[in-house]
VEXLUMMAR-816279 format. One record per atom (N, C-alpha, C, O, CB): residue in one letter; atom name; x, y, z negated. Coordinates in steps of 0.1 Angstrom, whole numbers. Glycine has a CB too. Layout:
[node 'A' 'CA' [X Y Z]]
...
END
This chain:
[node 'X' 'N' [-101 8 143]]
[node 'X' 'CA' [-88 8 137]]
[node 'X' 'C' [-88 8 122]]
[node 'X' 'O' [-80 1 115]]
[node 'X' 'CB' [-80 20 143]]
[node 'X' 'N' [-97 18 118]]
[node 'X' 'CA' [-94 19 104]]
[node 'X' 'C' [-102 2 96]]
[node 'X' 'O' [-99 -1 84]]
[node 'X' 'CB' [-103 36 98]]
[node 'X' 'N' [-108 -5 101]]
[node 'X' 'CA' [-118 -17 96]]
[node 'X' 'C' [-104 -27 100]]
[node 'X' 'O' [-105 -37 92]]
[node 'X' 'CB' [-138 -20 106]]
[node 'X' 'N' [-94 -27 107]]
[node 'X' 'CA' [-82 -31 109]]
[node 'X' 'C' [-70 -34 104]]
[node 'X' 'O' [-61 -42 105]]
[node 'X' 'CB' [-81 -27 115]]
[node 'X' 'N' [-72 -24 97]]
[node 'X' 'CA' [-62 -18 87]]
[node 'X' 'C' [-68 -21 72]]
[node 'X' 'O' [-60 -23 63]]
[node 'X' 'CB' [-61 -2 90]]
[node 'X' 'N' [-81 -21 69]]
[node 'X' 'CA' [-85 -29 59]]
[node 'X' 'C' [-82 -41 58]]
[node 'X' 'O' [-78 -44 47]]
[node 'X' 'CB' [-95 -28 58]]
[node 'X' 'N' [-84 -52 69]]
[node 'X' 'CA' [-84 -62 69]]
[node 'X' 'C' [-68 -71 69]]
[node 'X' 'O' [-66 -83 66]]
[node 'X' 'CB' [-91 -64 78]]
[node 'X' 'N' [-60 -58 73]]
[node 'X' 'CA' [-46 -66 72]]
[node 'X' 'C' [-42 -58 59]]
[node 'X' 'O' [-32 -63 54]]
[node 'X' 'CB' [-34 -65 86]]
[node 'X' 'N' [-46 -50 54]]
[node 'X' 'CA' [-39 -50 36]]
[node 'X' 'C' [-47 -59 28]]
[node 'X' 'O' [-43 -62 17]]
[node 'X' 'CB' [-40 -32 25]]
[node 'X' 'N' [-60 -65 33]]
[node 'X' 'CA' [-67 -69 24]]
[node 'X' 'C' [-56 -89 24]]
[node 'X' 'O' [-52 -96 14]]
[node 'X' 'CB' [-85 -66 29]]
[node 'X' 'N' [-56 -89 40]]
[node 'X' 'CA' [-43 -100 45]]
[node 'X' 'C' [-30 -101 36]]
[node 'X' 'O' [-25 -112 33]]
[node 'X' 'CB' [-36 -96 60]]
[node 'X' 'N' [-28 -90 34]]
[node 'X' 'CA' [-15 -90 27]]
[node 'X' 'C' [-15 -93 15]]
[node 'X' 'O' [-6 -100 10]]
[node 'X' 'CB' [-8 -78 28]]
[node 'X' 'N' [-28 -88 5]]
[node 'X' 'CA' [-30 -93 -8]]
[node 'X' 'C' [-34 -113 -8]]
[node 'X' 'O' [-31 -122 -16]]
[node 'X' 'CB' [-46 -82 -14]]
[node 'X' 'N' [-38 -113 1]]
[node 'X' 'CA' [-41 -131 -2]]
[node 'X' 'C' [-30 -136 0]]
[node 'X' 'O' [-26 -145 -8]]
[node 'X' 'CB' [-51 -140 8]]
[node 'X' 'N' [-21 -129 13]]
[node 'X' 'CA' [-9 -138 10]]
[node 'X' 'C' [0 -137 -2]]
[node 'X' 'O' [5 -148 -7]]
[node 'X' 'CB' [0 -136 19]]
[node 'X' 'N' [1 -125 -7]]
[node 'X' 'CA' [6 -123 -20]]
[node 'X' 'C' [7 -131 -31]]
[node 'X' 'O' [16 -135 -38]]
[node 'X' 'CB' [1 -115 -25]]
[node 'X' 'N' [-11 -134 -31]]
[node 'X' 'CA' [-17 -142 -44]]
[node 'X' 'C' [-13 -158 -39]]
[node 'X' 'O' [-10 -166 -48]]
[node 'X' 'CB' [-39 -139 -47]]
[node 'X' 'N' [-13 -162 -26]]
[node 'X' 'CA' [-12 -173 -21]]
[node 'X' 'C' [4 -174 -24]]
[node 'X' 'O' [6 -185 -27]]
[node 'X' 'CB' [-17 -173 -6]]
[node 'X' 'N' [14 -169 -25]]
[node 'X' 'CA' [25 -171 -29]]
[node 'X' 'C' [31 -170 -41]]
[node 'X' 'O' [43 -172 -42]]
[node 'X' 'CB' [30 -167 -23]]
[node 'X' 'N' [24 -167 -49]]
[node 'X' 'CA' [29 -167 -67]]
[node 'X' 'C' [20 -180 -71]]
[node 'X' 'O' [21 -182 -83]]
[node 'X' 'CB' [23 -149 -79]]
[node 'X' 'N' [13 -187 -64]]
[node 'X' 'CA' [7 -195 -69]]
[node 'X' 'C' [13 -205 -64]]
[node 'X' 'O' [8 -216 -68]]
[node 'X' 'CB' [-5 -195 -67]]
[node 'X' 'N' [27 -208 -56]]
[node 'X' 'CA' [36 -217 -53]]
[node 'X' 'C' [51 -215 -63]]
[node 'X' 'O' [61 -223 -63]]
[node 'X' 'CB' [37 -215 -38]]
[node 'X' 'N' [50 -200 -71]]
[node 'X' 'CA' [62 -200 -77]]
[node 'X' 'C' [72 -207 -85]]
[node 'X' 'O' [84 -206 -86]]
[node 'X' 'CB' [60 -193 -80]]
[node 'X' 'N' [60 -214 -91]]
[node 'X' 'CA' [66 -223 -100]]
[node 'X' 'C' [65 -239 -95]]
[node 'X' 'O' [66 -248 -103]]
[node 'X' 'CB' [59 -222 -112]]
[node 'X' 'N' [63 -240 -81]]
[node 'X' 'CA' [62 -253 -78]]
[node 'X' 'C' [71 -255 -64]]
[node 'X' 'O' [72 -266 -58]]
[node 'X' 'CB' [48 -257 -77]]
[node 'X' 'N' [77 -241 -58]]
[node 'X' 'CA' [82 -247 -48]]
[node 'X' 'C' [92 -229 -45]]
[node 'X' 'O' [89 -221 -36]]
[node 'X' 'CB' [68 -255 -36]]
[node 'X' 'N' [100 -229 -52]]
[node 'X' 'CA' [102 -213 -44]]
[node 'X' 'C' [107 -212 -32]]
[node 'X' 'O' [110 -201 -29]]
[node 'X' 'CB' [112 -203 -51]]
[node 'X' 'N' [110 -220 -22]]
[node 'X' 'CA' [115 -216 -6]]
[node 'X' 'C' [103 -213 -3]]
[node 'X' 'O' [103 -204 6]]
[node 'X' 'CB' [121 -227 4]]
[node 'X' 'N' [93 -217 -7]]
[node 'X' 'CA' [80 -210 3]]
[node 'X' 'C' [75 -202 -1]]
[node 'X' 'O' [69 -194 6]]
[node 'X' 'CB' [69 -217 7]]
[node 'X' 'N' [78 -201 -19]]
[node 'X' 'CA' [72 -189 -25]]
[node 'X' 'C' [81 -177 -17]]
[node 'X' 'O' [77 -168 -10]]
[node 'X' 'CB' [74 -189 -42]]
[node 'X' 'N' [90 -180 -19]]
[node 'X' 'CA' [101 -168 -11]]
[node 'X' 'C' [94 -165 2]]
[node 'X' 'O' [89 -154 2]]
[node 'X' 'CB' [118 -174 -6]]
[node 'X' 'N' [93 -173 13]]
[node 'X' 'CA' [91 -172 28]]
[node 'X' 'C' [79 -164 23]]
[node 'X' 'O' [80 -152 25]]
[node 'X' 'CB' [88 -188 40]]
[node 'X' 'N' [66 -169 16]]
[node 'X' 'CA' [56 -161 19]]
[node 'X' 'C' [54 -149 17]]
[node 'X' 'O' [47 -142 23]]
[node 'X' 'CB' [48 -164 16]]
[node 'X' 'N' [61 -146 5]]
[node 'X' 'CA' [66 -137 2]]
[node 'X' 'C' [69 -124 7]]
[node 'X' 'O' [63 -113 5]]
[node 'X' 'CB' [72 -141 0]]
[node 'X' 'N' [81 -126 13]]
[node 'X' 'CA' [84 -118 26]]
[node 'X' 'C' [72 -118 39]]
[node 'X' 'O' [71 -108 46]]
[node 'X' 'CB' [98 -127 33]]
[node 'X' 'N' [67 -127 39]]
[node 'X' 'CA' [59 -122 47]]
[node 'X' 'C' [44 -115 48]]
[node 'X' 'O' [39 -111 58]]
[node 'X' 'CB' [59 -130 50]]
[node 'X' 'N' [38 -115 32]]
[node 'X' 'CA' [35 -108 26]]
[node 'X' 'C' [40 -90 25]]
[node 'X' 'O' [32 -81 27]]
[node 'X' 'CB' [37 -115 17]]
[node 'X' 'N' [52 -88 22]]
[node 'X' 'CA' [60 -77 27]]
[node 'X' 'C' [58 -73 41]]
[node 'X' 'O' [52 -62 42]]
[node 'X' 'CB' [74 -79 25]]
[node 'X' 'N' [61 -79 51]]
[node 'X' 'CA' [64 -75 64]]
[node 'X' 'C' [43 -76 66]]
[node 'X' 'O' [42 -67 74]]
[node 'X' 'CB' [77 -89 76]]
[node 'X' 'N' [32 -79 64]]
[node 'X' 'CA' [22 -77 63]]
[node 'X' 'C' [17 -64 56]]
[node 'X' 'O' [9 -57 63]]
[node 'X' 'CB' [20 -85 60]]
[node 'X' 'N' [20 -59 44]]
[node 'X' 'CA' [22 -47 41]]
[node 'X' 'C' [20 -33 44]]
[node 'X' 'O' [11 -24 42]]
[node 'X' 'CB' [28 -48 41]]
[node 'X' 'N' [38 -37 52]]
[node 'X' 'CA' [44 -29 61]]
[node 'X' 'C' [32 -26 74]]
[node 'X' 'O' [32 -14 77]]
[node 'X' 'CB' [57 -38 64]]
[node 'X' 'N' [25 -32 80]]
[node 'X' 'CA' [22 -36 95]]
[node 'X' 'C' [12 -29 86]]
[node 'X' 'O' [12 -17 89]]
[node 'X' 'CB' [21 -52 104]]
[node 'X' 'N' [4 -32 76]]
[node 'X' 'CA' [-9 -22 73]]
[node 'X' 'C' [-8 -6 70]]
[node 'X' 'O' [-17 2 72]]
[node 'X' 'CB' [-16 -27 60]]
[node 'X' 'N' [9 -3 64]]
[node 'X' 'CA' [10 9 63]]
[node 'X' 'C' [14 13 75]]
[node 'X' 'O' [16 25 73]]
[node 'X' 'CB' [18 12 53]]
[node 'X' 'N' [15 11 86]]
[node 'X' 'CA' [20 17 103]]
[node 'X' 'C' [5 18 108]]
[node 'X' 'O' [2 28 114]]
[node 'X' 'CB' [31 5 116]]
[node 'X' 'N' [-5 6 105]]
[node 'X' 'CA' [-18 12 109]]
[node 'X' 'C' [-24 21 104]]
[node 'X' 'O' [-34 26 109]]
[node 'X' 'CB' [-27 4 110]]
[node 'X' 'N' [-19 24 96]]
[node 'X' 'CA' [-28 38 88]]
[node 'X' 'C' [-21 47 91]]
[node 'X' 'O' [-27 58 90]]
[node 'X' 'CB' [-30 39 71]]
[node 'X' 'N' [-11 48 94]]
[node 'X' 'CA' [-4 62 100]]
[node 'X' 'C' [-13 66 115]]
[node 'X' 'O' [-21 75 117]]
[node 'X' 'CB' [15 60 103]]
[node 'X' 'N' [-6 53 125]]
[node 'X' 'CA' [-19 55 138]]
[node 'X' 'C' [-32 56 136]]
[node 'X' 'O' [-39 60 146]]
[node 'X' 'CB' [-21 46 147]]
[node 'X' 'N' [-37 54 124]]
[node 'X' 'CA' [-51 61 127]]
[node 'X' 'C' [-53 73 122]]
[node 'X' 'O' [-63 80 125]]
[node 'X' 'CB' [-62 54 123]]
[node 'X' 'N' [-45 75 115]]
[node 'X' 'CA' [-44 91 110]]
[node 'X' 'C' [-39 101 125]]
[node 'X' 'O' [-43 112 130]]
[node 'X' 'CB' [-28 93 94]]
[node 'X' 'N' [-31 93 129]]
[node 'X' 'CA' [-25 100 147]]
[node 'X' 'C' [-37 104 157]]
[node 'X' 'O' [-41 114 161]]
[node 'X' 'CB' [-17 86 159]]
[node 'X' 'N' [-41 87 157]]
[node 'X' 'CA' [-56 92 167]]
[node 'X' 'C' [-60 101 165]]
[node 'X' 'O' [-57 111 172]]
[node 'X' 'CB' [-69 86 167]]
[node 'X' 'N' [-67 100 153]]
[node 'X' 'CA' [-81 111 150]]
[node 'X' 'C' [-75 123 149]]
[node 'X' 'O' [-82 131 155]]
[node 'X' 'CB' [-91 109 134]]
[node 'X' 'N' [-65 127 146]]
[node 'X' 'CA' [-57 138 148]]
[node 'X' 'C' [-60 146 159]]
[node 'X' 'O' [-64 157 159]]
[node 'X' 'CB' [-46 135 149]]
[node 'X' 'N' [-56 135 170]]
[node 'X' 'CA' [-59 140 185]]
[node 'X' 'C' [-71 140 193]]
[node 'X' 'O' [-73 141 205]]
[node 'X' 'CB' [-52 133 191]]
[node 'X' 'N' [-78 137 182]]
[node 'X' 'CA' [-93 135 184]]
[node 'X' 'C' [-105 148 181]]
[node 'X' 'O' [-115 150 188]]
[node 'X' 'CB' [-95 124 174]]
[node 'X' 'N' [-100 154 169]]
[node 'X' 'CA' [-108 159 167]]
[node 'X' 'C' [-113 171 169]]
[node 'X' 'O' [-104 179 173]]
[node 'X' 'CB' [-108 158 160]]
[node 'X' 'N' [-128 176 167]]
[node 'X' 'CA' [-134 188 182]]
[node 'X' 'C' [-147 191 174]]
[node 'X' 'O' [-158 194 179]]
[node 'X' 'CB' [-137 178 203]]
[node 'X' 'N' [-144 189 155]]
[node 'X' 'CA' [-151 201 150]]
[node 'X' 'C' [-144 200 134]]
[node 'X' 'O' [-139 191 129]]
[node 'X' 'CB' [-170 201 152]]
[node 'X' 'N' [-146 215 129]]
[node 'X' 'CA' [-137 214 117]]
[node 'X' 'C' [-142 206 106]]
[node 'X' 'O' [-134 202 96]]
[node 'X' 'CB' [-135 228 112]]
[node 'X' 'N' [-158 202 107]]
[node 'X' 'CA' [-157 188 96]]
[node 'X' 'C' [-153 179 98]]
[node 'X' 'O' [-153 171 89]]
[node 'X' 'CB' [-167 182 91]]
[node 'X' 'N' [-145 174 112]]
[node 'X' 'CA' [-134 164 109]]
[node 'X' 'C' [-125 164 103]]
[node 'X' 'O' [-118 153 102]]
[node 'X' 'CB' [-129 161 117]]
[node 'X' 'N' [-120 179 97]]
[node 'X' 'CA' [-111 177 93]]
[node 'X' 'C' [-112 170 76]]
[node 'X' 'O' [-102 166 71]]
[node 'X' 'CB' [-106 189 96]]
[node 'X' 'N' [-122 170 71]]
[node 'X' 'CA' [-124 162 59]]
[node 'X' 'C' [-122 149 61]]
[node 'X' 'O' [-117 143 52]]
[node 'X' 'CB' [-138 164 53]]
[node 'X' 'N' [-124 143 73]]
[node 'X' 'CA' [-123 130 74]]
[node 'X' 'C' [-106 131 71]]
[node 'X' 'O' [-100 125 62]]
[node 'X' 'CB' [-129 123 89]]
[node 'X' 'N' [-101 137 79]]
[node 'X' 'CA' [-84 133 83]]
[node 'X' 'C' [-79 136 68]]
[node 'X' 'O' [-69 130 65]]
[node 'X' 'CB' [-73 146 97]]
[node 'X' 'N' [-84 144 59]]
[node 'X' 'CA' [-77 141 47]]
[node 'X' 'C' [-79 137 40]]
[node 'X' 'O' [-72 139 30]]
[node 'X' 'CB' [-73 146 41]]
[node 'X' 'N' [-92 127 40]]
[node 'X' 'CA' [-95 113 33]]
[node 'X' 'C' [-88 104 42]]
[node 'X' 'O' [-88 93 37]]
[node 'X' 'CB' [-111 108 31]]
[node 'X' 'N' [-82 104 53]]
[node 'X' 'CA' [-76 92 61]]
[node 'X' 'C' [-61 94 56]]
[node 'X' 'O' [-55 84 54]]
[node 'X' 'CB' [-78 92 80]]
[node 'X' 'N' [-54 107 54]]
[node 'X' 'CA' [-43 112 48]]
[node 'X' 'C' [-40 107 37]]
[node 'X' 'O' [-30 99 36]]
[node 'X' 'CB' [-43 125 47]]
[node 'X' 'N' [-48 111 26]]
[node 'X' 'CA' [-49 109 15]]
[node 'X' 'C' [-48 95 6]]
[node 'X' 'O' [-40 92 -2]]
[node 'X' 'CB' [-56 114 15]]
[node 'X' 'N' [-60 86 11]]
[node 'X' 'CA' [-66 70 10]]
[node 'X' 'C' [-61 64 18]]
[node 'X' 'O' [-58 54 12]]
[node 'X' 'CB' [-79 66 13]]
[node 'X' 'N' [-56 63 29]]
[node 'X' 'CA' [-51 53 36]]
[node 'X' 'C' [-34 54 39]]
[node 'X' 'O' [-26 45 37]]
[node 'X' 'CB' [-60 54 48]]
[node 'X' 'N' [-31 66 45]]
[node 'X' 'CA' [-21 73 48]]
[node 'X' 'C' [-11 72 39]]
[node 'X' 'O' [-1 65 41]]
[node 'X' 'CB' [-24 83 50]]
[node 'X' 'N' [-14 81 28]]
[node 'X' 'CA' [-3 77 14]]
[node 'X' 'C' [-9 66 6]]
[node 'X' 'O' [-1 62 -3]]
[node 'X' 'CB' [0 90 2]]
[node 'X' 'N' [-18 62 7]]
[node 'X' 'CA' [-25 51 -2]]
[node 'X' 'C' [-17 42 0]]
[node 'X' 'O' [-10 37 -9]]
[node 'X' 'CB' [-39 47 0]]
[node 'X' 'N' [-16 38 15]]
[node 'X' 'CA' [-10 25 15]]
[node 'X' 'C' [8 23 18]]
[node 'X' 'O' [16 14 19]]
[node 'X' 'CB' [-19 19 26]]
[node 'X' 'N' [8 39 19]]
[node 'X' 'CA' [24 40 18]]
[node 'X' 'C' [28 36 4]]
[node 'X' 'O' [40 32 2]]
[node 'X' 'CB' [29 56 20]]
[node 'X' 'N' [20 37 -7]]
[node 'X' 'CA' [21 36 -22]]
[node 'X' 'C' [23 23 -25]]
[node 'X' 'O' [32 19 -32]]
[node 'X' 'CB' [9 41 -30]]
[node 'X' 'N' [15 14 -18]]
[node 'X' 'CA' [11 1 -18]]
[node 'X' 'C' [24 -8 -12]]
[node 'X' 'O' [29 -18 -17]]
[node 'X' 'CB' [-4 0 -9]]
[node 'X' 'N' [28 -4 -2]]
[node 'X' 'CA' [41 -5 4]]
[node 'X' 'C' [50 -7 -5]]
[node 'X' 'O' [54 -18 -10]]
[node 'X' 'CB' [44 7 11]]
[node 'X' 'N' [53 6 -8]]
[node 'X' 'CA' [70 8 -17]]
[node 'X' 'C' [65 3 -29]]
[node 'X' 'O' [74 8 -36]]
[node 'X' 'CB' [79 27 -19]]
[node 'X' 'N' [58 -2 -37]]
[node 'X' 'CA' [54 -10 -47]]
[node 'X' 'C' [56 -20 -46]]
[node 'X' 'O' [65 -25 -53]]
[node 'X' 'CB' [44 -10 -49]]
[node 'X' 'N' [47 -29 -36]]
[node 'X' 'CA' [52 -41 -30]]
[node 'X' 'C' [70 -42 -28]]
[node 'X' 'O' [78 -49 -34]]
[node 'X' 'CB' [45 -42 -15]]
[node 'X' 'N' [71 -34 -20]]
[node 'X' 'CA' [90 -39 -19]]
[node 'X' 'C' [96 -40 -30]]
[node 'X' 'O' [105 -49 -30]]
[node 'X' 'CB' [100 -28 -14]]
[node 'X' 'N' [94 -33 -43]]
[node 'X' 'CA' [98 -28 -51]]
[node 'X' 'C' [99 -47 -61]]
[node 'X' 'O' [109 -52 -67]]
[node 'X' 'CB' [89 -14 -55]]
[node 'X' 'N' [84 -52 -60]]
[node 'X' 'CA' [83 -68 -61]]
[node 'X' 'C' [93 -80 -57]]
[node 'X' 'O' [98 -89 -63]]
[node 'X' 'CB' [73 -70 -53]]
[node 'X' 'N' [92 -73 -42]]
[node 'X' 'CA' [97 -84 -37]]
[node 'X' 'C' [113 -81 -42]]
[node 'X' 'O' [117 -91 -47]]
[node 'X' 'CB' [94 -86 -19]]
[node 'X' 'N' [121 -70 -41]]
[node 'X' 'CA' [135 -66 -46]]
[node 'X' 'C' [137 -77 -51]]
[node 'X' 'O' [143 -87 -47]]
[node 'X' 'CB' [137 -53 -55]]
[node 'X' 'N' [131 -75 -62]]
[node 'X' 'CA' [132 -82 -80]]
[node 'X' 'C' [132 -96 -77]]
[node 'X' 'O' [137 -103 -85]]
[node 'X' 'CB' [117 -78 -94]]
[node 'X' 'N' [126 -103 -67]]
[node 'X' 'CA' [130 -116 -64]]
[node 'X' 'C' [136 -118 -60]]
[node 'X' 'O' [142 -129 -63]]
[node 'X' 'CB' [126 -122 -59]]
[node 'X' 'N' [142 -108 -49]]
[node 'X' 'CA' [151 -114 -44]]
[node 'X' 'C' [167 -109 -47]]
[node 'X' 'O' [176 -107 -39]]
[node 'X' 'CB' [147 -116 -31]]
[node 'X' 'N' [166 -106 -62]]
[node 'X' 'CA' [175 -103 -70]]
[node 'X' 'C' [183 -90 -65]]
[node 'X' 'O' [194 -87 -68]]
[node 'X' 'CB' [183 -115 -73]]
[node 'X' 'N' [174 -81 -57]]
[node 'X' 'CA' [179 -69 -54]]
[node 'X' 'C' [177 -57 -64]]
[node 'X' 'O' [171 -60 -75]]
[node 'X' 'CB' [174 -66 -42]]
[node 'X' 'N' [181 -42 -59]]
[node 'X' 'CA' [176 -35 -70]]
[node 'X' 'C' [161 -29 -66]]
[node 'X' 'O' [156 -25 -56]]
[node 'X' 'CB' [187 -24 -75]]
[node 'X' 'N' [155 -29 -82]]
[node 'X' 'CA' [137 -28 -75]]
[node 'X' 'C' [132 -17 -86]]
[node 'X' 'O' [122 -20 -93]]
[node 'X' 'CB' [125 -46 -76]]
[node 'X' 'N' [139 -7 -87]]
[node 'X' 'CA' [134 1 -95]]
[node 'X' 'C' [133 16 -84]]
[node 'X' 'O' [134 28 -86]]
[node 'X' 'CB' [145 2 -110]]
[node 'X' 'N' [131 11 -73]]
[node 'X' 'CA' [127 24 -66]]
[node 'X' 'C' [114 33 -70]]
[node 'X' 'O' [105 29 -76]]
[node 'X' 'CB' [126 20 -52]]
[node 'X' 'N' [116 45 -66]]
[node 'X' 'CA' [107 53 -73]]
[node 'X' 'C' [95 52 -62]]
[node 'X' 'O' [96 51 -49]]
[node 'X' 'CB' [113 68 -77]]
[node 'X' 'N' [83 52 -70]]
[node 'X' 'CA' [67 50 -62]]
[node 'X' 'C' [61 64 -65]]
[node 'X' 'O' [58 69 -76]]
[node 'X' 'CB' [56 34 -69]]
[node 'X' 'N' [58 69 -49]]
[node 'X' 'CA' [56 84 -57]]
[node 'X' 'C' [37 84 -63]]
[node 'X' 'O' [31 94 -59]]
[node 'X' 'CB' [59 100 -42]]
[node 'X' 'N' [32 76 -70]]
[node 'X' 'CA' [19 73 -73]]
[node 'X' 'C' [10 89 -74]]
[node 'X' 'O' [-2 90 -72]]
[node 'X' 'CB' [19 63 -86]]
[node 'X' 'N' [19 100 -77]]
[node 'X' 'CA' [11 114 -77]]
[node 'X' 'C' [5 119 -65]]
[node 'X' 'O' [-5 125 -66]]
[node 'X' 'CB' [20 123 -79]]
[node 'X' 'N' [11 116 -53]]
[node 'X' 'CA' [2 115 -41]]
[node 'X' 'C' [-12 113 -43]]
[node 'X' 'O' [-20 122 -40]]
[node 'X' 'CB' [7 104 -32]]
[node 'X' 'N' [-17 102 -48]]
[node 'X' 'CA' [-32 96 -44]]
[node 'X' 'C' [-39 101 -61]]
[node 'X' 'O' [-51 105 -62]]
[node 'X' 'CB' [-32 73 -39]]
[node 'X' 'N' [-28 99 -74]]
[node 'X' 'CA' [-32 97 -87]]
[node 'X' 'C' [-30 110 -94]]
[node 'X' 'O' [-18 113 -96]]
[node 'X' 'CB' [-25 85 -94]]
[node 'X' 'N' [-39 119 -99]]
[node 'X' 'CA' [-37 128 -107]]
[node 'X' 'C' [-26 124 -121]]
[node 'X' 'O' [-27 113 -127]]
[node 'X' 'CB' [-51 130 -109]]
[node 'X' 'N' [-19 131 -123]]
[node 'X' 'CA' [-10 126 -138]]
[node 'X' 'C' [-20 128 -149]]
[node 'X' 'O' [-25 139 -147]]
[node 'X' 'CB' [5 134 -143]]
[node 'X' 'N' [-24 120 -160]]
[node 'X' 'CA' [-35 117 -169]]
[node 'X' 'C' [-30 131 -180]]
[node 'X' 'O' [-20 133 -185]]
[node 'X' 'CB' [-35 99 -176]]
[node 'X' 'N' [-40 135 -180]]
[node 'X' 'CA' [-37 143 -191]]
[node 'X' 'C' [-34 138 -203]]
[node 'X' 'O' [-38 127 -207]]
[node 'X' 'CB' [-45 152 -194]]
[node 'X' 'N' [-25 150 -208]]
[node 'X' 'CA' [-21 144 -222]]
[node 'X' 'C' [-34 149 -233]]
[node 'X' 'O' [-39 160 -232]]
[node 'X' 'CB' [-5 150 -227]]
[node 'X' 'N' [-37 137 -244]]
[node 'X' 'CA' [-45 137 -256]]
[node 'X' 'C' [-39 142 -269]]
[node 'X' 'O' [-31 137 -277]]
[node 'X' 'CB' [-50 123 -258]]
[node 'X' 'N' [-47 155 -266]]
[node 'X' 'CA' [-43 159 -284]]
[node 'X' 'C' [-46 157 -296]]
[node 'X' 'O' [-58 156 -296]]
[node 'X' 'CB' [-42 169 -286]]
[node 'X' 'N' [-42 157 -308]]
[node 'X' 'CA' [-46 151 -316]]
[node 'X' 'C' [-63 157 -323]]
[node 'X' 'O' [-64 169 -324]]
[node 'X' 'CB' [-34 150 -326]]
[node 'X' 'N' [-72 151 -324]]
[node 'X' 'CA' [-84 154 -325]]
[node 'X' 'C' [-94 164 -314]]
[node 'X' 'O' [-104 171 -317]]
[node 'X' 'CB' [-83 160 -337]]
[node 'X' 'N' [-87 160 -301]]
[node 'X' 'CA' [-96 162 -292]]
[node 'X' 'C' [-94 150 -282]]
[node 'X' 'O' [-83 144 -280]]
[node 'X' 'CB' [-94 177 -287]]
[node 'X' 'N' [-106 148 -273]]
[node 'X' 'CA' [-106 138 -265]]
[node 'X' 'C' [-108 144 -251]]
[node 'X' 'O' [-109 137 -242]]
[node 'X' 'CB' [-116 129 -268]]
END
């Protein structure tokens, strides 16, 4: 499941790239793919929730539990991130509003701040 779930976000990026590369030459299909690109996405962020489910219901010693919160963590909200980012794309094409908030703190520490004469 989880090698599944790689393979359709990895799906979802070619279609992506496969459709900005029609943007300036054809946008009905840039659009169609577009969207479908989105609804691919989508289908990778629902596999990462069920496999976070399974193993859930799976597990039968407590170092599994390290796995489930790298599956939580990386996949789980990872690709929930990846998700509402993406939408956030497609919005703006399709002249909706696309300033939704992406909670990127989930997976990304906030960068510390640099003070002057220290690194």
């Amino acid at each position: 499941m989880h090698l599944q779930a790689l393979i359709q976000i990895r799906r979802a990026y070619m279609e992506l790239d496969e459709a900005f590369k029609l943007r300036t030459t054809d946008h009905a299909k840039f659009m169609e793919r577009l969207d479908r690109s989105m609804e691919m996405f989508r289908e990778a962020s629902r596999m990462a929730r069920a496999i976070a489910t399974e193993f859930a219901q799976i597990i039968d010693d407590p170092s599994d539990l390290g796995v489930l919160y790298r599956i939580n963590i990386f996949m789980v909200h990872g690709f929930d991130i990846v998700e509402k980012f993406m939408a956030n794309i497609v919005a703006f094409h399709h002249g909706k509003f696309y300033l939704n908030p992406v909670p990127m703190e989930k997976v990304f520490s906030p960068m510390p701040l640099i003070q002057r004469g220290r690194l």
